[in-house]
N, C-alpha and C positions, 0 to 999 in steps of 0.2 A: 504494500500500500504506500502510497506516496505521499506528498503534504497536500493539505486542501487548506480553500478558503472560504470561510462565512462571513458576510458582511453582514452588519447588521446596524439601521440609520433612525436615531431617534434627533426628531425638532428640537431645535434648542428654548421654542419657546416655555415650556415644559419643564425646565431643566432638564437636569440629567439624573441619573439612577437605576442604569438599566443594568449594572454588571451584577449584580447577584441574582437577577431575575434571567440572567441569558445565562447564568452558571447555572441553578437549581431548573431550567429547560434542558441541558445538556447531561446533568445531573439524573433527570428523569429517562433520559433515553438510550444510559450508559449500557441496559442491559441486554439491549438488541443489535450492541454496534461489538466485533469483535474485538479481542483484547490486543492492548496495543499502540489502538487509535486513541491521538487523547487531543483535547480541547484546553487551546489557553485563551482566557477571557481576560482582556485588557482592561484597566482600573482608566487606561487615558489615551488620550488618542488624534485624529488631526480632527478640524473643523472647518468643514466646508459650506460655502454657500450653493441653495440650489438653483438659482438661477444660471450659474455658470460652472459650476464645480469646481471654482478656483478655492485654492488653501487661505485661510484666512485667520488662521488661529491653531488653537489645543483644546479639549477637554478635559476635563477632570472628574473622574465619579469618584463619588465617596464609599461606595463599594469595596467592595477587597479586588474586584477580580479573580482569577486563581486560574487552575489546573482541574480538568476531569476528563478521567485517566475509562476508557471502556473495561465493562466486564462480561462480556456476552460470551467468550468461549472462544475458538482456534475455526471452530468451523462455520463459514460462513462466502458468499456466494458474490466474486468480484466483481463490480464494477455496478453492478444494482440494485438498488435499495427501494428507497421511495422518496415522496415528494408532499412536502406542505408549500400550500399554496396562501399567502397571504392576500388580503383580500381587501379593497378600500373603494371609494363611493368616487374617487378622484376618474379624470377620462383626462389625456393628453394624446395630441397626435391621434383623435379618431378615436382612440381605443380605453377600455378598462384599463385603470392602472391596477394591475398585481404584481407579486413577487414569487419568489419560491426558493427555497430552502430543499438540497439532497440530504439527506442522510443517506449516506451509502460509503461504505458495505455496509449491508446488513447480514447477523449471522441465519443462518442456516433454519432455525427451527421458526423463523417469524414467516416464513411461507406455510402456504398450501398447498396439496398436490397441482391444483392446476396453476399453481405458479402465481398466485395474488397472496397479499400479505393476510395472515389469519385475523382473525376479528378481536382479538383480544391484545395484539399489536396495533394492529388499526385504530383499534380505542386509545390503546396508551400514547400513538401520537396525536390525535387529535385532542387527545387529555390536557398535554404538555404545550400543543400549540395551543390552546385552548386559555389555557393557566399564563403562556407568554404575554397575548395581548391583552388578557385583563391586567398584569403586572406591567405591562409600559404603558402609563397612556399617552407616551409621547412617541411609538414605534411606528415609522414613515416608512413607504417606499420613495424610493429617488428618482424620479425620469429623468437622465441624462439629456443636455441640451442640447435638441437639431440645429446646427448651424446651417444646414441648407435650407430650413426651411423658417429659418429667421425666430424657429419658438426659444424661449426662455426655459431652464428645467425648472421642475418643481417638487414638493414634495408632499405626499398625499398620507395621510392618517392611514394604518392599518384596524380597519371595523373588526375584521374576523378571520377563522383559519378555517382551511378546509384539507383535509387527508382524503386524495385520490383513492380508493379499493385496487391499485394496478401496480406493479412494479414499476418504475423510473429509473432514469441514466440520464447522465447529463451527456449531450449530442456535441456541444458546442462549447466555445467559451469565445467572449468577444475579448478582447484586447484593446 
């Protein structure tokens, strides 16, 4: 397994206080992600604005931050997992603003025979994502700014989560 990244964007109007609420999310899903993987949750970090995505600053949470280390087992199925989708009331560029979050790998025993995550995984992430947005009320998605087509980015409230019933993989990654 190799390094990943989770980005994760909360409004500043809001303050800040999301890092022991994105630890105790990671915290809740340590037992489905194989041993190994581990999650470190930054106490500080840059500050961007959304209209442009330029650097503008630092953050500081008062948080601890920390380390969470998985404990799901050795066996477990590379490269897919599953998918929360975050979910907000925002529309840019035509479309629904959402987000989405892999966890993957996931171990072995969180499937079903025909290959969908079992129900009682499925609850635990929709639990966790569930438990997330009520703990930030400041947790945004970020639409990154079209300069072709002159929009400004913005950043939209996360209302809710939703856990697809399908396994997921990330296809892509933009740069």
């Amino acid at each position: 397994m190799g390094p990943g990244l989770t980005t994760f964007y909360e409004s500043p109007e809001s303050g800040v206080g999301g890092a022991d609420a994105i630890e105790a999310f990671f915290d809740g899903l340590k037992g489905a992600v194989p041993d190994g993987l581990q999650w470190s949750i930054p106490s500080s970090g840059d500050l961007i604005t959304a209209e442009t995505g330029d650097l503008v600053g630092t953050w500081s949470d008062p948080g601890t931050g920390g380390v969470v280390s998985a404990t799901g087992g050795t066996a477990f199925v590379n490269g897919v997992g599953a998918r929360i989708v975050w979910n907000t009331n925002g529309l840019f560029g035509d479309r629904r603003v959402r987000g989405s979050t892999f966890i993957v790998p996931l171990v072995s025993g969180v499937y079903e025979g025909a290959g969908n995550i079992n129900a009682g995984n499925l609850s635990l992430l929709q639990t966790r994502a569930d438990a997330l947005v009520a703990a930030l009320d400041n947790f945004a998605i970020w639409s990154r700014p079209n300069n072709l087509a002159g929009d400004n980015g913005e950043a939209n409230q996360v209302t809710s989560a939703t856990v697809p019933d399908k396994v997921s993989w990330l296809r892509g990654r933009r740069t």
